[in-house]
One Martini backbone bead per residue (centre of mass of N, CA, C, O) as a GRO file, in nm:
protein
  290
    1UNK     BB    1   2.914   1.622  -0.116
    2UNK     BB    2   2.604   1.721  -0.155
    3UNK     BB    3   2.429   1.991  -0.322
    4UNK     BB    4   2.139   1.854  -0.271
    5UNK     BB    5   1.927   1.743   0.055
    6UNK     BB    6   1.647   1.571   0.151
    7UNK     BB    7   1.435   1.579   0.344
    8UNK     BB    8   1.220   1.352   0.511
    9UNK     BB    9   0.881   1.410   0.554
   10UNK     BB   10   0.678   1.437   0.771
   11UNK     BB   11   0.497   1.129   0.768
   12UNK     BB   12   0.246   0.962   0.882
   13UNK     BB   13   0.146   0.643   0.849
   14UNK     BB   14  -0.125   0.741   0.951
   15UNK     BB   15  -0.397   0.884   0.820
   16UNK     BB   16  -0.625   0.781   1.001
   17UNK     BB   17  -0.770   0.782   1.353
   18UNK     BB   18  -1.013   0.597   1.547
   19UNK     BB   19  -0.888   0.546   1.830
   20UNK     BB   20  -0.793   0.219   1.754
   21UNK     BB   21  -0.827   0.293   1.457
   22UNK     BB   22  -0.559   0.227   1.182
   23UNK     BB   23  -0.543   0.425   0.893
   24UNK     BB   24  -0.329   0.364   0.654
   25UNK     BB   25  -0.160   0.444   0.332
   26UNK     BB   26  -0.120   0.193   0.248
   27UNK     BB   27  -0.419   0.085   0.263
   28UNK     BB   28  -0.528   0.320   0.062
   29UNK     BB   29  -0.357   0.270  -0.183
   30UNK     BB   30  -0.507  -0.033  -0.241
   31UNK     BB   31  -0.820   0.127  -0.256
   32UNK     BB   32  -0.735   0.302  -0.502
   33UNK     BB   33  -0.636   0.130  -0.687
   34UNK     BB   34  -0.893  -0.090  -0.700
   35UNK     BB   35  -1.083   0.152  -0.756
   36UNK     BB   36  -0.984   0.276  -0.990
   37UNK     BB   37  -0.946   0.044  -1.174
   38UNK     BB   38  -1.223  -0.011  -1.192
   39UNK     BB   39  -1.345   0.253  -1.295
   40UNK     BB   40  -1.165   0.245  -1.587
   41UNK     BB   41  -1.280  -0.027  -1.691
   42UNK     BB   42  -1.575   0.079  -1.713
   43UNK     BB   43  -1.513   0.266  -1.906
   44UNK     BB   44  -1.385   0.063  -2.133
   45UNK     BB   45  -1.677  -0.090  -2.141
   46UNK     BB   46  -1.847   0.160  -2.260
   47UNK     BB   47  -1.662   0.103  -2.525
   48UNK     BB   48  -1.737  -0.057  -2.868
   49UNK     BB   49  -1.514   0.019  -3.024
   50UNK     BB   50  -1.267  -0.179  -2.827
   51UNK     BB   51  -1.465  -0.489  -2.912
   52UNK     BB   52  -1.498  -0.512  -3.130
   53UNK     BB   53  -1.352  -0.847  -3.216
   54UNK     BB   54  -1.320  -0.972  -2.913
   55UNK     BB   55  -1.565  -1.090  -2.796
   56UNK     BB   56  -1.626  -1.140  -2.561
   57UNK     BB   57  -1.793  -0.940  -2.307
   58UNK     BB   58  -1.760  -0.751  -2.020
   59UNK     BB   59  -1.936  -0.646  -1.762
   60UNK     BB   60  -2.046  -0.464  -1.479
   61UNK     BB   61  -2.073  -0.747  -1.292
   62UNK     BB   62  -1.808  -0.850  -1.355
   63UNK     BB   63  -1.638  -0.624  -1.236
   64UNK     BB   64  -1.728  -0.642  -0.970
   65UNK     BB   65  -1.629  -0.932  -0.892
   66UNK     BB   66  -1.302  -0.852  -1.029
   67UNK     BB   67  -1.252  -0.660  -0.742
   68UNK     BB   68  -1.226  -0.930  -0.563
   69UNK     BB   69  -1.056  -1.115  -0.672
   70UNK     BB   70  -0.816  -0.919  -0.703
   71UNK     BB   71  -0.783  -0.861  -0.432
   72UNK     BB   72  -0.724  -1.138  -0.311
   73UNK     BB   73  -0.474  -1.179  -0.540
   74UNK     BB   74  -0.276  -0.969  -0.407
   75UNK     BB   75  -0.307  -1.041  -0.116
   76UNK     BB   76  -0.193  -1.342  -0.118
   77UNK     BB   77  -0.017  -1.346  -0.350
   78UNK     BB   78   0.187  -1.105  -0.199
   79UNK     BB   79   0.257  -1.286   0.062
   80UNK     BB   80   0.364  -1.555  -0.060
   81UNK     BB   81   0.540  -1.468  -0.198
   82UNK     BB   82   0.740  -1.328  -0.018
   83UNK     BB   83   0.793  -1.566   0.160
   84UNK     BB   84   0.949  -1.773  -0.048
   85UNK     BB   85   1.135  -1.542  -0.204
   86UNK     BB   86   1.233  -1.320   0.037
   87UNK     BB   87   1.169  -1.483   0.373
   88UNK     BB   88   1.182  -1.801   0.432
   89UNK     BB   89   1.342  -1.878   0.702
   90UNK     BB   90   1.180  -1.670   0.877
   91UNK     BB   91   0.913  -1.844   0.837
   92UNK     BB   92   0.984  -2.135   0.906
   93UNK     BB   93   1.103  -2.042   1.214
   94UNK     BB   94   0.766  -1.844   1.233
   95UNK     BB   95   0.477  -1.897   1.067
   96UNK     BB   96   0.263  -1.705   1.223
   97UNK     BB   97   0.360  -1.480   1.062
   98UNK     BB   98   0.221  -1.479   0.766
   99UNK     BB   99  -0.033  -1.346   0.922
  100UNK     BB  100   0.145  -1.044   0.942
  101UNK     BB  101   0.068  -0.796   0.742
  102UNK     BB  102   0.177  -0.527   0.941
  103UNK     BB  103   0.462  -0.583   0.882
  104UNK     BB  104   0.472  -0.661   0.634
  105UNK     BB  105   0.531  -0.780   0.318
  106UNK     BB  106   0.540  -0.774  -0.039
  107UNK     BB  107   0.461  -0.883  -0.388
  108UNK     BB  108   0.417  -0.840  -0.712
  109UNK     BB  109   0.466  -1.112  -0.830
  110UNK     BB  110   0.261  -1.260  -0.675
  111UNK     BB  111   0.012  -1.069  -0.711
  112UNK     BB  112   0.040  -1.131  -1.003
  113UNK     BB  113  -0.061  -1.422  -0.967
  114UNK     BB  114  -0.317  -1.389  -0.807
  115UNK     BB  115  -0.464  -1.238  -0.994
  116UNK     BB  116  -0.465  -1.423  -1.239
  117UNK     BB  117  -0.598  -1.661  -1.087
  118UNK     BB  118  -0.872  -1.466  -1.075
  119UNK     BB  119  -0.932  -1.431  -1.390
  120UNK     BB  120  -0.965  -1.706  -1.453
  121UNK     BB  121  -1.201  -1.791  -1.251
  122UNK     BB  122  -1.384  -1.580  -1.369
  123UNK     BB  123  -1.370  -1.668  -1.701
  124UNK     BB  124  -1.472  -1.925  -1.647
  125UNK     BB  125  -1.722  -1.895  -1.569
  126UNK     BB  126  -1.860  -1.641  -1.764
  127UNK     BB  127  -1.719  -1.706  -2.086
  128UNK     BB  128  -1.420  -1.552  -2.112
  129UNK     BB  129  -1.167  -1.426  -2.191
  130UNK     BB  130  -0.866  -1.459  -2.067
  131UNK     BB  131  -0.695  -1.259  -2.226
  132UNK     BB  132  -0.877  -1.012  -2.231
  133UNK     BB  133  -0.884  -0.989  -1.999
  134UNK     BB  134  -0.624  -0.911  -1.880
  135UNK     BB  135  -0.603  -0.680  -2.054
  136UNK     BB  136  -0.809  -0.517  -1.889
  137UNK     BB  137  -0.606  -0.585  -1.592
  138UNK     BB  138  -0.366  -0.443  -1.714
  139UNK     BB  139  -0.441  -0.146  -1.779
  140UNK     BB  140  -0.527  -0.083  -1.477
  141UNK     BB  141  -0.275  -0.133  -1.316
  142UNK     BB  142  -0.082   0.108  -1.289
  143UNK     BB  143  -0.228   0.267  -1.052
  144UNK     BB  144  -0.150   0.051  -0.793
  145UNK     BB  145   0.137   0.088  -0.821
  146UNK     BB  146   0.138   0.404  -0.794
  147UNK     BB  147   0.025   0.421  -0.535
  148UNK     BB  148   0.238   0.213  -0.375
  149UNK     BB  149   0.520   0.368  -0.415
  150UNK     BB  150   0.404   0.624  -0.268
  151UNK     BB  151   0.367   0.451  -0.005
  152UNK     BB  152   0.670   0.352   0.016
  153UNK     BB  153   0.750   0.692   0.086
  154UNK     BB  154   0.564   0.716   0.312
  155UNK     BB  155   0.706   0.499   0.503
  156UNK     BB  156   1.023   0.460   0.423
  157UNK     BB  157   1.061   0.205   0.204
  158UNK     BB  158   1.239   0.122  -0.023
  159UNK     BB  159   1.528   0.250  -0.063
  160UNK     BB  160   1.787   0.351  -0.196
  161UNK     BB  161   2.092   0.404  -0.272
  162UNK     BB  162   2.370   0.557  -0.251
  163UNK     BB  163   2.374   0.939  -0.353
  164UNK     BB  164   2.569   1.190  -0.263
  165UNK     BB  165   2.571   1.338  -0.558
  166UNK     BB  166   2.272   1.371  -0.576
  167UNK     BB  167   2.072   1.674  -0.583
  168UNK     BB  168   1.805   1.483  -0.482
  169UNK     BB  169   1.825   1.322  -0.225
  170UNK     BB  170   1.780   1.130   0.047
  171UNK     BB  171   1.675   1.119   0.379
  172UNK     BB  172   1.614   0.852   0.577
  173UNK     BB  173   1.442   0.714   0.788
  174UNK     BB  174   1.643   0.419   0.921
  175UNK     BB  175   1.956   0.472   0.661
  176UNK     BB  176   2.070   0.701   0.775
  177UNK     BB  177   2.263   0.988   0.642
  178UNK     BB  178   2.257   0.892   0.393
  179UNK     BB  179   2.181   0.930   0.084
  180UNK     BB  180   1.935   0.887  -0.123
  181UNK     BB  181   1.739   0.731  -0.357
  182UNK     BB  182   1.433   0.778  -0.487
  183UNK     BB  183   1.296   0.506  -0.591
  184UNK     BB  184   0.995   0.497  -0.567
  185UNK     BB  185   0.940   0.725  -0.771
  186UNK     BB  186   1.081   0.594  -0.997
  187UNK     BB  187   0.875   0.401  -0.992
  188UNK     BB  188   0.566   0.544  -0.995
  189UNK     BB  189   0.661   0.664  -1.291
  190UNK     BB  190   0.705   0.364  -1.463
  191UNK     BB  191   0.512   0.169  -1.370
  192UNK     BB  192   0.270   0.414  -1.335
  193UNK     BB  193   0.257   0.630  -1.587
  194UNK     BB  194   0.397   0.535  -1.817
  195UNK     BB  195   0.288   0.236  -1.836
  196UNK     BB  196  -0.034   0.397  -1.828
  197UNK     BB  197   0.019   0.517  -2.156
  198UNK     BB  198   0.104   0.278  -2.301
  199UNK     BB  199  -0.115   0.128  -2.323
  200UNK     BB  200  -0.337   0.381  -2.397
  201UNK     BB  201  -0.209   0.348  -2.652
  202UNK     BB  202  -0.258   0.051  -2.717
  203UNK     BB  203  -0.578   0.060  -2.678
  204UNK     BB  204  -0.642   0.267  -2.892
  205UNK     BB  205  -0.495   0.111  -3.181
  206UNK     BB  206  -0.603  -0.199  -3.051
  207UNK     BB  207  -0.784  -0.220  -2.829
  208UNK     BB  208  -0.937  -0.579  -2.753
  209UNK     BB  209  -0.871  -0.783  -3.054
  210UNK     BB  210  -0.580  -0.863  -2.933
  211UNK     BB  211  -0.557  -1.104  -2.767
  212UNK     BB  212  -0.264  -1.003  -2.491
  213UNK     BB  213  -0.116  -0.752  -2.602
  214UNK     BB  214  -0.156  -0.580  -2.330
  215UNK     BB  215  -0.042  -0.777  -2.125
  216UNK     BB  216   0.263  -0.806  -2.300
  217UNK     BB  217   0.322  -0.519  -2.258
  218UNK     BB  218   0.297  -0.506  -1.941
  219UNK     BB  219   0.516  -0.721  -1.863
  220UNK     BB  220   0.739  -0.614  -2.026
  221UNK     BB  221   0.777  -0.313  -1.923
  222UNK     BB  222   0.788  -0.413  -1.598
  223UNK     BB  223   1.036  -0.557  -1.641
  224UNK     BB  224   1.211  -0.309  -1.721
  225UNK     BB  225   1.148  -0.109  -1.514
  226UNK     BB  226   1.235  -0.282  -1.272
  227UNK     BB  227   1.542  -0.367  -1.363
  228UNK     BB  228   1.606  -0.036  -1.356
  229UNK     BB  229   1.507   0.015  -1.064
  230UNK     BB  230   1.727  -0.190  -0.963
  231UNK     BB  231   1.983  -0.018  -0.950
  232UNK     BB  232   1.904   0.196  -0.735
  233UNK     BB  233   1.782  -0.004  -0.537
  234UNK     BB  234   1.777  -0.159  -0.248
  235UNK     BB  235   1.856  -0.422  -0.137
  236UNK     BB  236   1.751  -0.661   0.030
  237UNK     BB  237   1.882  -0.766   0.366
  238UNK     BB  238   1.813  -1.056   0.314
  239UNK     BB  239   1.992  -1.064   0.061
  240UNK     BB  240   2.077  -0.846  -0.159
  241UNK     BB  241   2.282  -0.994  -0.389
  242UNK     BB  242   2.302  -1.308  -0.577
  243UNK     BB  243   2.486  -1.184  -0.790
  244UNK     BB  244   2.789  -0.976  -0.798
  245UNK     BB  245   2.849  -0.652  -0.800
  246UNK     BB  246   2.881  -0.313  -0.660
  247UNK     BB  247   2.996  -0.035  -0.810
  248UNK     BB  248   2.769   0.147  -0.852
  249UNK     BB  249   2.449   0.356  -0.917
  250UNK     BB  250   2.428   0.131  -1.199
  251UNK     BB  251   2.561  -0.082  -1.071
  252UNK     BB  252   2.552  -0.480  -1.040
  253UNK     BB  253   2.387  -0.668  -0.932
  254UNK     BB  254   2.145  -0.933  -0.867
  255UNK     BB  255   1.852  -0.950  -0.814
  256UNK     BB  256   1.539  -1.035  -0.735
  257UNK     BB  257   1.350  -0.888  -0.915
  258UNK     BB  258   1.511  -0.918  -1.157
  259UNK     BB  259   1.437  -1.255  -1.172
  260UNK     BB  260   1.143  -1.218  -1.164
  261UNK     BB  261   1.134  -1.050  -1.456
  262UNK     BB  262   1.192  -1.241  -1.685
  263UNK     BB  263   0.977  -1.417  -1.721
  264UNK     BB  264   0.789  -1.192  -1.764
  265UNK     BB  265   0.925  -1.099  -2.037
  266UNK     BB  266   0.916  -1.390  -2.192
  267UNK     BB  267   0.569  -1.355  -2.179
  268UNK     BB  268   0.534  -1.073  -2.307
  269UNK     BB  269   0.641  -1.136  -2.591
  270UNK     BB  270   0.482  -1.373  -2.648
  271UNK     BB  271   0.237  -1.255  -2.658
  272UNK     BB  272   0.278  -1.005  -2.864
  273UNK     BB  273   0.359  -1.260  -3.095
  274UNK     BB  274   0.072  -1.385  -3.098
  275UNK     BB  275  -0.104  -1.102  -3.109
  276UNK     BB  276   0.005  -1.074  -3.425
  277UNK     BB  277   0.000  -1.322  -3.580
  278UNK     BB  278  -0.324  -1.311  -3.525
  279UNK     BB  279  -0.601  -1.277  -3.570
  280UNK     BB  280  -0.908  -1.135  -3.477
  281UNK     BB  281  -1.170  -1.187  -3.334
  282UNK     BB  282  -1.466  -1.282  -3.363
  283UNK     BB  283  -1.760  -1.140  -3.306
  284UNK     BB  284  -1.964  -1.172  -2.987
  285UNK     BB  285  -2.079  -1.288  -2.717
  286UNK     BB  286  -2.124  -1.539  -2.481
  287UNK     BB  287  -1.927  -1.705  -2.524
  288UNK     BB  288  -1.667  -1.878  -2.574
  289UNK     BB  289  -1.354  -1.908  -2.453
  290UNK     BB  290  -1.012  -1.796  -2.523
   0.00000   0.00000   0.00000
């Protein structure tokens, strides 16, 4: 038996309620992480010392225009991950269902994929770096992480597995009475506040001048963090463990989380190896993007 285990605070997921219309916490999550990350955006684009030799800079009606491609593309492409990586059969069977979006299912990978090509469609439009914004989309990206994170534990969603022994595990409703690795926060922890310090600390000591480098840091970081709490957290219950075996709260087989963040790690390695092999972009105006 566990030496102390917390009931799940009963948290409605409605956050606020006007008649008909229910504003979810998922919902404000998301509100938040792009709102914030927008916000912060225009904070670093506000210091030219970050800019030095980066190249094109991009402007604030820029970045006003990047949180709708962003935003566009986090909700579209996590959409279509979902359905393809973790639940084609029954969407196959159902197709209608597919932008049936309250019923849940959301992908990191795949927002991750949509929101890159939102970046992409917005950086060659306006001439600039396309390396460079990805940089600036990765530093902001871990704040709407940790909003999410924190959203999936107040749905009581993507719980841990059971942790009878672990002194802080939680009883999730809909999960049994087991005790359970509360992983949503350990994700929240690592991927969003971890991983935005360390960002923040490599946009301090080489700004945005080796574009690639805080992406590669991003993509490599979040691919760590992600498949270190793929240990704790349950696996998808319609996938399960895709090859290998669970042995304890530490082992186990590979996760579908695991196998989409290897591409995410091999992807970030190589930006980092190639934005430290070259010099930095000499400054310049709103010229050729790179």
């Amino acid at each position: 038996m566990p030496t102390f285990a917390i009931a799940f605070p009963t948290i409605d997921p409605v956050a606020i309620s006007i008649g008909p219309l229910a504003i979810r916490w998922y919902a404000l999550a998301y509100i938040a992480g792009l709102l914030g990350g927008w916000w912060y955006a225009r904070a670093l684009v506000r210091r030219p010392g970050l800019w030095s030799g980066a190249g094109p800079q991009p402007t604030q009606t820029d970045l006003d225009d990047l949180l709708v491609y962003a935003a566009l593309g986090v909700v579209l492409g996590g959409r279509l991950g979902y359905v393809f990586f973790y639940n084609l059969p029954h969407y196959l069977a159902q197709p209608a269902e597919i932008f049936a979006v309250w019923k849940g299912g959301m992908s990191f990978h795949g927002g991750l994929v949509g929101a890159a090509l939102g970046v992409v469609w917005l950086a060659r439009r306006r001439g600039l770096s396309v390396l460079t914004m990805f940089d600036l989309a990765a530093t902001v990206a871990p704040i709407g992480l940790f909003f999410g994170r924190i959203a999936n534990f107040i749905n009581a969603e993507l719980w841990g597995r059971p942790a009878p022994n672990f002194p802080y595990a939680v009883v999730f409703p809909g999960a049994g009475p087991v005790p359970r690795h509360p992983s949503q926060l350990y994700e929240a922890f690592s991927e969003g506040l971890l991983l935005f310090v360390l960002l923040a600390l490599v946009v301090r000591v080489a700004g945005f001048r080796r574009p690639g480098l805080v992406a590669g840091a991003f993509a490599a970081g979040y691919a760590v963090a992600r498949s270190v709490c793929e240990f704790f957290r349950e696996p998808d219950p319609q996938l399960g463990f895709l090859f290998g075996r669970e042995v304890s709260a530490l082992e186990g087989g590979v996760t579908m989380g695991m196998l989409l963040s290897l591409p995410l790690l091999a992807a970030g390695l190589f930006l980092i190896w190639r934005a430290l092999r070259r010099e930095p972009l000499p400054a310049g105006g709103r010229g050729a993007a790179a």
